[in-house]
C-alpha positions as CSV (number, residue, x, y, z in Angstrom):
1,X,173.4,-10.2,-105.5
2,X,176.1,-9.9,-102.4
3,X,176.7,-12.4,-100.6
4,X,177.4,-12.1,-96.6
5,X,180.7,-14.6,-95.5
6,X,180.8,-15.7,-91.9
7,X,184.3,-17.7,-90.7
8,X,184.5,-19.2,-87.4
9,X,188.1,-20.7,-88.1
10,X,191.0,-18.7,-88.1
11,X,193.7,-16.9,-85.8
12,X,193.7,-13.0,-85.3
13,X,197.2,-12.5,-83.9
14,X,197.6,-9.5,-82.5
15,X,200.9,-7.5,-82.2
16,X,203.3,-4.8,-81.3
17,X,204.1,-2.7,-83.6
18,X,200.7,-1.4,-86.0
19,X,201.4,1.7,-88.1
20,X,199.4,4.9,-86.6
21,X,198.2,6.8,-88.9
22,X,200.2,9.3,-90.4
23,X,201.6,9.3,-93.5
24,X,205.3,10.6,-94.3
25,X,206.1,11.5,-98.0
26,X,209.4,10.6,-98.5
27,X,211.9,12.0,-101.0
28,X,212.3,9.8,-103.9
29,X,215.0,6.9,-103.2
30,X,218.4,6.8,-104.9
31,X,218.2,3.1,-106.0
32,X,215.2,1.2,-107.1
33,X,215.3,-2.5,-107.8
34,X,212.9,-4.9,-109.4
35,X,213.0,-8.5,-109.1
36,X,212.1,-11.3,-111.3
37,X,211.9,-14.1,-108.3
38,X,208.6,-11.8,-107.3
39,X,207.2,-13.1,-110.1
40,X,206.3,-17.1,-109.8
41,X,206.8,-18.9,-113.2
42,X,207.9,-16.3,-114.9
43,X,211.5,-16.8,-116.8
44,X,213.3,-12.6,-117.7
45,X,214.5,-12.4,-120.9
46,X,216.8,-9.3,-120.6
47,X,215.0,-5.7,-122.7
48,X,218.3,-3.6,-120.7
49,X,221.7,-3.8,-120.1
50,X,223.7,-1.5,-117.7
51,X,224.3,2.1,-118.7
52,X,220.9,2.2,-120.4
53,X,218.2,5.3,-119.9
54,X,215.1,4.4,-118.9
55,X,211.7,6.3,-118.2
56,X,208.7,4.9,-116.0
57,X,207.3,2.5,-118.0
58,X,210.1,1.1,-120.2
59,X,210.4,-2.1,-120.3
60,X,212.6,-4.0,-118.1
61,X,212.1,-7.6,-119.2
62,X,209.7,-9.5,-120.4
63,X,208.1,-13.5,-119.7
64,X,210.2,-16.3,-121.9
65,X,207.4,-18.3,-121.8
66,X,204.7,-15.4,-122.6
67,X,206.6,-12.8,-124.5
68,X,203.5,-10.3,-124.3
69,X,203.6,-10.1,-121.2
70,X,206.5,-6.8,-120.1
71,X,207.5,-6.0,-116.6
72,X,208.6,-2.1,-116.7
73,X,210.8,0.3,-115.0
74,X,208.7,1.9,-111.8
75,X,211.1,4.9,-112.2
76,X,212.9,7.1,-115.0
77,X,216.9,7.0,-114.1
78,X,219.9,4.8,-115.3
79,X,219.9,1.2,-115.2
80,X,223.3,0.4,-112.6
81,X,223.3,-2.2,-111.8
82,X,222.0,-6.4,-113.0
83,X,222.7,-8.6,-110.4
84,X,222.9,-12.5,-111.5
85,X,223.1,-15.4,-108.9
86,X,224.0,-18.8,-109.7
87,X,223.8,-20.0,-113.3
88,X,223.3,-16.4,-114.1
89,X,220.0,-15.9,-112.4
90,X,218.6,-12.6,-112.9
91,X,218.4,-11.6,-109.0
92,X,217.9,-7.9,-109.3
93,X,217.8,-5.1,-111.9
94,X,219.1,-1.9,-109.7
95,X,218.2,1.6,-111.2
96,X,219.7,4.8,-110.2
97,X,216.3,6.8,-109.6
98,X,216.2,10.6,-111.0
99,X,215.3,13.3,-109.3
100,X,212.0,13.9,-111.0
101,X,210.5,10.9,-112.4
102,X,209.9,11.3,-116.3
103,X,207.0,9.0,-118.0
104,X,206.6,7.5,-121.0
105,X,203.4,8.6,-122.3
106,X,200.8,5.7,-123.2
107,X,198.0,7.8,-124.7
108,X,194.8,9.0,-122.2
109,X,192.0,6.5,-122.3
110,X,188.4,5.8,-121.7
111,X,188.4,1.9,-120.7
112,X,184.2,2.2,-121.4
113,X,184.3,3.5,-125.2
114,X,187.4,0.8,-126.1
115,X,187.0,-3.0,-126.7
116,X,188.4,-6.0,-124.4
117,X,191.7,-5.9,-126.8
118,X,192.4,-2.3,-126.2
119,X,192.4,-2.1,-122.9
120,X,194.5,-5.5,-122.9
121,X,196.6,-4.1,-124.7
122,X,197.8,-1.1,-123.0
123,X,197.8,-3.2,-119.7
124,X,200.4,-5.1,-121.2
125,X,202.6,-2.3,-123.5
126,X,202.4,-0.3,-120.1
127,X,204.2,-2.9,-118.3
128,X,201.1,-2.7,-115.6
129,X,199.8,-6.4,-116.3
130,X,201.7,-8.0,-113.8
131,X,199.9,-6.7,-111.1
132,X,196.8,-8.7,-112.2
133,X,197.4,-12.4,-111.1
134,X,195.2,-15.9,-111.1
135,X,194.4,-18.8,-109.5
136,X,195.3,-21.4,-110.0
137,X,198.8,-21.8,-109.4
138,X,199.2,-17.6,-108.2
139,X,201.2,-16.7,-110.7
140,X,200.9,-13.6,-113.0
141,X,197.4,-14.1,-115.3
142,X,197.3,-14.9,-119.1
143,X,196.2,-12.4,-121.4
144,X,194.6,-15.0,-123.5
145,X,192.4,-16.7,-120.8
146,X,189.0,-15.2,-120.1
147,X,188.9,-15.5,-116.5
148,X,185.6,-16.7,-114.8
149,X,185.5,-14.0,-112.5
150,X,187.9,-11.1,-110.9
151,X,188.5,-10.8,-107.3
152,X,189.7,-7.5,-105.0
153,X,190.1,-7.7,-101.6
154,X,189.8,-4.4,-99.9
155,X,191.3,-5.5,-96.3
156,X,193.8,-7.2,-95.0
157,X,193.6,-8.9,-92.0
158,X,197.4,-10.1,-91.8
159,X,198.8,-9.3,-88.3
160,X,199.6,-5.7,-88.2
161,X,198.4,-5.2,-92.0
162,X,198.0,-1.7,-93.5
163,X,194.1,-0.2,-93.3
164,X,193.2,0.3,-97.0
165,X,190.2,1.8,-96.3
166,X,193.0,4.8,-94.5
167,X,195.3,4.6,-97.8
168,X,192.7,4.3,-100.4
169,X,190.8,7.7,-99.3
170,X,190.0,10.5,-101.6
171,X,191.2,8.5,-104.6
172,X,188.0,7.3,-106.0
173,X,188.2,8.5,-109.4
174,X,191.5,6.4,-110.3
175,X,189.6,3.6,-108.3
176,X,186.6,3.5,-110.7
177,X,188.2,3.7,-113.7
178,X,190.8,0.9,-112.7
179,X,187.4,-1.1,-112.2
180,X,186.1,-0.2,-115.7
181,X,188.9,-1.2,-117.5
182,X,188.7,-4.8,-115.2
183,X,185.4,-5.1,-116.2
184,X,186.5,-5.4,-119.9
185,X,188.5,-8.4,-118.8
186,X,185.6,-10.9,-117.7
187,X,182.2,-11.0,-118.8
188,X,181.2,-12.2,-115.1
189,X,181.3,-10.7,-112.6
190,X,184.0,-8.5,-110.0
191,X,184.0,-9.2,-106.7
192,X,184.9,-6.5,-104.1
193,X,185.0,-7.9,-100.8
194,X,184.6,-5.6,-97.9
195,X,185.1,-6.3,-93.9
196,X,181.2,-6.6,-92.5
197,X,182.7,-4.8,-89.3
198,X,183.6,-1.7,-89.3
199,X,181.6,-0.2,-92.4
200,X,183.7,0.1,-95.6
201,X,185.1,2.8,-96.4
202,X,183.2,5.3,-98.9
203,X,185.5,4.4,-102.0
204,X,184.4,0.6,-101.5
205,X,180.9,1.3,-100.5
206,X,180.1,3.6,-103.4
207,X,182.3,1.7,-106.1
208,X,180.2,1.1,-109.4
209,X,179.6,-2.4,-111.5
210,X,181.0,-4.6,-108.6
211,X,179.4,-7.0,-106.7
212,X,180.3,-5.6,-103.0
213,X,180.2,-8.9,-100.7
214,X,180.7,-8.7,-96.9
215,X,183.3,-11.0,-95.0
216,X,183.6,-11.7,-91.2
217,X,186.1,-13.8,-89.1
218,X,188.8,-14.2,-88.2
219,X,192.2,-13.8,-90.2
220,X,192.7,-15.4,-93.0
221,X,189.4,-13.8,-94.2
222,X,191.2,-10.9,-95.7
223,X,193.2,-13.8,-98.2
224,X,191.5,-13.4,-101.8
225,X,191.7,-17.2,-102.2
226,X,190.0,-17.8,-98.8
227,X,187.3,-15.4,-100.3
228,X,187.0,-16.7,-103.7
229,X,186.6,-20.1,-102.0
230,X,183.4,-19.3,-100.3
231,X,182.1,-17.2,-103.3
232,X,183.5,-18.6,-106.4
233,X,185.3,-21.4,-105.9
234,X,188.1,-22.5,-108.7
235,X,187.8,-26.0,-110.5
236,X,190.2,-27.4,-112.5
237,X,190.6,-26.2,-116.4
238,X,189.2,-22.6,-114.4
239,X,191.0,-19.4,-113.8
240,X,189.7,-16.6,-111.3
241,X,191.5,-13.5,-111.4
242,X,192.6,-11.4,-108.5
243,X,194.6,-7.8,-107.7
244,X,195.2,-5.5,-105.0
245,X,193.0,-2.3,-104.5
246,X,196.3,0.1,-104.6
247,X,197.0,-2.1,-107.6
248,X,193.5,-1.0,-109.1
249,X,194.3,2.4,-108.3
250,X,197.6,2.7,-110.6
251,X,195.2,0.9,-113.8
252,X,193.1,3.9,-113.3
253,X,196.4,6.5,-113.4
254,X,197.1,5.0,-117.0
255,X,193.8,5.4,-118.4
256,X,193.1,8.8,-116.7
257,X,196.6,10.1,-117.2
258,X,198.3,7.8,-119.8
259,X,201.6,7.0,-117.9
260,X,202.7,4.5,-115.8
261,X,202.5,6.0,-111.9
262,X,203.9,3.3,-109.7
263,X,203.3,5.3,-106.6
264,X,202.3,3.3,-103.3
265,X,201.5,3.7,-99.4
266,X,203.1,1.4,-97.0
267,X,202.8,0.8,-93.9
268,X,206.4,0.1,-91.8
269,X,205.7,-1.7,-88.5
270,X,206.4,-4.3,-86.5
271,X,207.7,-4.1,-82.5
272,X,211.4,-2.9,-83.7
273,X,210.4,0.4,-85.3
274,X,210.4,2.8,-83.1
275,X,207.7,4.9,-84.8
276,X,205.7,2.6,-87.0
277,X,203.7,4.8,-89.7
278,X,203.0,5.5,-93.3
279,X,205.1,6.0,-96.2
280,X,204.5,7.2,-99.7
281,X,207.2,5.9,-102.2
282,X,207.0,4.3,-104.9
283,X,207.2,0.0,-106.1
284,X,210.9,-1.0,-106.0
285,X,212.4,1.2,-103.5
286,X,214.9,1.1,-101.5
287,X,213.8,0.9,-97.8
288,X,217.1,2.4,-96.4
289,X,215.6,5.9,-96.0
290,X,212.5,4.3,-94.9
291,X,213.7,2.2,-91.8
292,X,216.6,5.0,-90.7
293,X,213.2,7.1,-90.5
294,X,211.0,4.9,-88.3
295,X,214.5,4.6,-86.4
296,X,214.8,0.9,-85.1
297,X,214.8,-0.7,-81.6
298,X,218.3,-2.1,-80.5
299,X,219.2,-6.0,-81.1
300,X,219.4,-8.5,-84.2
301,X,216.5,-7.9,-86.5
302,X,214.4,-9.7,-89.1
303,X,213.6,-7.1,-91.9
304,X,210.5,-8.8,-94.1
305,X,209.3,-7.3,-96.9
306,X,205.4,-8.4,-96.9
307,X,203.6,-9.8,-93.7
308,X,204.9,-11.6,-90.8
309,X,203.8,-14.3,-91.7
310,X,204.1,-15.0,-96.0
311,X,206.8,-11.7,-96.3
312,X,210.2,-12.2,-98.1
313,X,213.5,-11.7,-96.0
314,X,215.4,-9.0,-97.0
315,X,218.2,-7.3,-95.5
316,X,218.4,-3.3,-94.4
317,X,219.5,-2.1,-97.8
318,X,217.2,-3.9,-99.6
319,X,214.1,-3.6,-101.1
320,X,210.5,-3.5,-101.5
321,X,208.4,-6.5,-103.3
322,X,206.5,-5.7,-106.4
323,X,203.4,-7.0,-104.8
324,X,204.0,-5.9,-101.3
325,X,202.6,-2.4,-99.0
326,X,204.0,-3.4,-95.7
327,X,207.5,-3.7,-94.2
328,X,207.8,-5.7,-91.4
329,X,210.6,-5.9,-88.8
330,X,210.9,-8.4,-85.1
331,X,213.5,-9.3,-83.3
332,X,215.7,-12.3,-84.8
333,X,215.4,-14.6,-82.1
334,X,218.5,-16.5,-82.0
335,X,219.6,-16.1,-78.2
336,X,219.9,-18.9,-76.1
337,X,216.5,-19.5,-74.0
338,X,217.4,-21.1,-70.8
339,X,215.4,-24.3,-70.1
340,X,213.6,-23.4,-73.4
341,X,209.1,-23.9,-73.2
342,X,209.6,-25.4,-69.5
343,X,210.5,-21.8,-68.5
344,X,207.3,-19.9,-67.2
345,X,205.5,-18.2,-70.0
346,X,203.7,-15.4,-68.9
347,X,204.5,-13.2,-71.9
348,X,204.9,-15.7,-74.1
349,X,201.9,-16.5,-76.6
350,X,200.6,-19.9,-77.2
351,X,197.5,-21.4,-79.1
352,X,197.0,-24.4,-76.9
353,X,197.5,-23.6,-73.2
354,X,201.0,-24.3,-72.6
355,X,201.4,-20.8,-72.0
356,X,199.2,-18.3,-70.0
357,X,198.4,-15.8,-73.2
358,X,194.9,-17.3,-73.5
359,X,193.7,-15.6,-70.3
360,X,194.2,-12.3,-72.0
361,X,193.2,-12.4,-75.3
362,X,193.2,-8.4,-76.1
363,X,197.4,-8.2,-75.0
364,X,199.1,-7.8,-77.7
365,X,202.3,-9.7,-77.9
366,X,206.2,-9.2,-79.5
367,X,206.9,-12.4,-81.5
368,X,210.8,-13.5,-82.6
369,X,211.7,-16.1,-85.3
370,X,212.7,-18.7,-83.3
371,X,211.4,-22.3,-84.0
372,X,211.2,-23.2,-80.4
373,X,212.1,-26.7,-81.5
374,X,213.4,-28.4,-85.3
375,X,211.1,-30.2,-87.2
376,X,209.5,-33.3,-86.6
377,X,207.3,-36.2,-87.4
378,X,204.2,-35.2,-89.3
379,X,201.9,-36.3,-87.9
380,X,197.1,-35.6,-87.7
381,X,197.0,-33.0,-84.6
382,X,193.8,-31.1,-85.7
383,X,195.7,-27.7,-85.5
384,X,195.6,-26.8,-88.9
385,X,191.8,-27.2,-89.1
386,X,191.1,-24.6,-86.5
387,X,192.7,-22.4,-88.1
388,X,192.4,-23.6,-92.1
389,X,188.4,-22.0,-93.1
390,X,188.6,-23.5,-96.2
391,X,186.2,-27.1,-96.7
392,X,189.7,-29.1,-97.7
393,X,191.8,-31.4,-95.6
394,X,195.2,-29.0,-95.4
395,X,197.5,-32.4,-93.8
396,X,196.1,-35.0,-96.2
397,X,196.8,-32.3,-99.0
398,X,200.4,-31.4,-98.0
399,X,201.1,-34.8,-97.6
400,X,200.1,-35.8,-101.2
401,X,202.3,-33.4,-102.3
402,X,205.2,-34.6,-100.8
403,X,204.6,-38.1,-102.5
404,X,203.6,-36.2,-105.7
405,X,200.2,-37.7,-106.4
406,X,199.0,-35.2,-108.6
407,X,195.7,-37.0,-108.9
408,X,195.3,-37.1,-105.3
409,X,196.5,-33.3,-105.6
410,X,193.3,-32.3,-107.5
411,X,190.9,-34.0,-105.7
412,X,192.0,-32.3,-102.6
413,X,191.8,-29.1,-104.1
414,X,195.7,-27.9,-105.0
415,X,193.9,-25.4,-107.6
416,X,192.6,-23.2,-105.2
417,X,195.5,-22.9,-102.8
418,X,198.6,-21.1,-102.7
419,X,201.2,-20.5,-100.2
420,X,199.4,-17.5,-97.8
421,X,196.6,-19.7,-97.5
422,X,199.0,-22.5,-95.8
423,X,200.9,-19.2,-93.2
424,X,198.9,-19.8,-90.0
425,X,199.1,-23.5,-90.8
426,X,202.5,-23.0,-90.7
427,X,202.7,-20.8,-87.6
428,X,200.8,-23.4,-85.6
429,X,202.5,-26.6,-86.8
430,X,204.2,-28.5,-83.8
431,X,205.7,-30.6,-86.2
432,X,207.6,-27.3,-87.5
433,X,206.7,-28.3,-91.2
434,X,207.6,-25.9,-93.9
435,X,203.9,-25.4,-95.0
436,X,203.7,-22.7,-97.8
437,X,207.4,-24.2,-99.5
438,X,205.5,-27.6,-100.0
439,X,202.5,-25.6,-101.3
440,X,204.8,-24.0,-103.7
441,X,206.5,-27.2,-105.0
442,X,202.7,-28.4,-105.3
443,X,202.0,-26.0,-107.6
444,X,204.9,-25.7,-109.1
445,X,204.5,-29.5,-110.2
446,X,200.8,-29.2,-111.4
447,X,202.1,-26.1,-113.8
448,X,204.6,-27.7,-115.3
449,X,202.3,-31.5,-115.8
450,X,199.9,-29.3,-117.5
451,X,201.8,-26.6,-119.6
């Protein structure tokens, strides 16, 4: 039965900068360029070196700690390049992209006609299981778990976050299949969680075996954990499942075609871009080409790779995050202010009414980086609960994380939390606490008490 989610709490931030709609296909980058710190708790061990021929689909690395589980090449070409920081970390694996992609070939399949194990494993030989995460902790899910249930969330409500129901059109065979083979992966049930307002896109609507539930509210009701909080909340010795809908889209390419297709729509905005649209490319790219094509505004810019406000820095020859459909650039912010917030703010946006932004809530605003302030006492101001919809106490949790109770941890519900869930906390903090980091070394210390 679907269920019907109403949130009163939350922040709907609205900004310059949204993607119109109109797609550009770009060529195929030169470099491509995965990244093991974009997936949390897992340790590479090395399957490449440099000079090495790769096609989509070869194996890159795989998990230490879980050696079934393979992150793969999005791209045929010639590994370049592997870039180690400190004490050798593996940073970046940099592959010189051909001009046509080749594909390894994984064999067609019907996820209906095979058993659980089947389909498991070609997720995993593939190299595609990454893309399939859990709660707790947010990290890629184990093939040996049974997860209680699997969650999709078809929008985003992040500030200027890409429309799936624009990108996801006309692709609803690939969509259903990728929802078959999920289904082999739980025996519960999979949750695809629309917007109540507008209607849903066809390709949602009309999807098959899902439980279709309607959300309202503010952001963050597009967050999956904000969702399976209110549907199917995650207790501990649990595991709840979760993955994107573009995600869902290339399962369905390796059961309909038998080869990993990495391809992905993003959406570049954010008030720098001169002309913020659509991109097809592909997971990994380089977003040179990309951002010298939406042509950027003048000034010191912040290039994130994700949403404003949980994205990654990364600079302008960078590159895109495994998990990631939007690129997101604003203004640095690191010029002098004179007089600072005692200088009239009349296009300056506020939550309390410091500012004058709260007489016109429709204006849409151009937001920097800067702190405004350094960080301060910690201390109960009731901001994060208007803007936290979840039924936990976000300051009492942070703040037995930072004494590491772990017991205290649990009880205040550190299992269904990770760090987007924390963002607007973060954005509204006058005590200019580093919200999602603490969440992260939360987490970080559960996994490790329990592994």
């Amino acid at each position: 039965m679907s269920e019907y989610i109403k949130l009163k709490r939350g922040l709907n931030l609205k900004l310059i900068g949204e993607a119109v709609k109109t797609v550009q296909d770009m060529p195929i980058a030169d470099l491509f360029a995965i990244k093991p710190a974009d997936f949390t708790g897992l340790t590479p061990k090395l399957l490449v070196k440099v000079g090495d021929n790769v096609l989509s689909g070869t194996p890159l690395f795989y998990n230490k700690n879980m050696e079934t589980v393979k992150v793969s090449s999005p791209v045929s070409g010639e590994v370049v390049e592997i870039l180690r920081g400190e004490k050798r970390v593996i940073l970046e694996i940099k592959i010189l992209a051909d001009r046509e992609i080749k594909y390894a070939s994984f064999g067609k399949l019907n996820p209906t006609k095979i058993d659980r194990e089947k389909v498991i494993e070609q997720l995993l030989n593939s190299g595609v299981w990454p893309f399939i995460c859990q709660r707790p902790y947010g990290i890629i899910a184990n093939p040996s778990d049974r997860p209680k249930s699997i969650f999709i969330s078809a929008f985003d409500s992040n500030p200027l976050a890409p429309d799936n129901d624009f990108i996801m059109s006309g692709k609803e065979i690939d969509f259903q299949t990728g929802l078959d083979a999920l289904k082999k992966l739980t025996d519960e049930k999979i949750h695809l969680n629309v917007r109540d307002n507008p209607a849903p896109a066809a390709i949602f609507a009309n999807a098959k075996i899902v439980q279709l539930n309607k959300i309202s509210g503010p952001h963050p009701a597009g967050n999956v954990g904000v969702q399976i909080h209110h549907i199917d909340p995650v207790n501990k010795g649990e595991a709840v499942w979760y993955i994107n809908p573009q995600d869902v889209l290339i399962i369905g390419k390796l059961f309909n075609e038998g080869i990993f297709d990495a391809a992905k729509m993003i959406a570049l905005t954010g008030s720098q871009i001169k002309e913020p649209k659509y991109y097809k490319t592909i997971v990994g790219c380089s977003i040179k080409k990309i951002i010298a094509d939406g042509g950027l505004h003048k000034g010191e810019n912040r290039i994130v790779s994700g949403t404003i406000l949980s994205g990654n820095q990364i600079s302008a020859d960078g590159y895109l995050g495994f998990y990631d459909s939007q690129i997101t650039v604003i203004p640095e912010g690191n010029e002098f202010e004179f007089m600072g917030w005692l200088t009239p703010g009349f296009n300056k946006f506020s939550l309390s009414r410091t500012f004058f932004s709260w007489l016109t809530p429709n204006k849409k605003h151009i937001l920097n980086t800067n702190l405004h302030g350094e960080e301060r006492p910690f201390v109960m101001t009731g901001q994060y609960e208007k803007v936290f919809p979840m039924d936990i106490y976000p300051v009492q949790l942070l703040k037995s994380i930072l004494i590491e109770d772990i017991d205290m941890m649990e009880k205040l519900g550190i299992y269904e939390v990770v760090e987007e869930d924390f963002a607007l906390c973060e954005l509204v903090c006058t005590s200019k606490i580093k919200s999602q980091e603490i969440i992260r070394h939360g987490l970080d210390m559960m996994r490790k008490e329990f592994s």
